[in-house]
C-alpha positions, 0 to 999 in steps of 0.5 A: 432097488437096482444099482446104477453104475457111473457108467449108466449116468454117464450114458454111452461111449462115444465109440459106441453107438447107442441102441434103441428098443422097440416094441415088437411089432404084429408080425414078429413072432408070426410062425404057427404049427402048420408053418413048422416042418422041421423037428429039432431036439434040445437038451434043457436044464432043469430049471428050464424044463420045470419053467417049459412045463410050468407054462404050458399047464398054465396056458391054454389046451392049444398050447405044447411045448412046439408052440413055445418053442417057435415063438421063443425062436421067432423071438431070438430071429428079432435079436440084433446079434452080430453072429461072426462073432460068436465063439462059444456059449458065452458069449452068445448069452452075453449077446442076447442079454444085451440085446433084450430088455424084459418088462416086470411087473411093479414091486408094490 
């Protein structure tokens, strides 16, 4: 069971404007390996790497990490983040946990 802090039952400040989510529509996650020009290289953590490869030996043969990789950045072109302000890492990835929620399946 998730905590719930007073601040939560409270709702939002009133200097602070309080966000919407929306289901990504059609259209948002749309860039496809013949769009794709541009070799980037990353460096992953470990835990990252296994996850990277754990899903591409799940999913289908037309799937590789190019595949994942686009849509995980057509993902991140959809986040609200107010890019002036970020300095450094963590505050990037502060950024993006609060722009994101994620679905998970019910606990039975």
């Amino acid at each position: 069971m998730r905590r719930v802090s007073y601040q939560s039952v409270l709702g939002a400040a009133a200097t602070e404007h309080a966000g919407v989510y929306v289901r990504l529509g059609d259209a948002a996650i749309a860039t496809r390996r013949k769009d794709a020009r541009r070799e980037v290289a990353v460096a992953l953590s470990k835990p990252q790497e296994r996850w990277l490869k754990e899903a591409i030996d799940l999913s289908g043969p037309d799937i590789d990490e190019g595949t994942v990789l686009r849509a995980l950045v057509d993902l991140g072109m959809e986040l609200e983040i107010d890019w002036a302000v970020i300095a450094r890492g963590k505050s990037l990835r502060a950024a993006v946990r609060e722009s994101v929620m994620v679905r998970r399946r019910a606990q039975d």
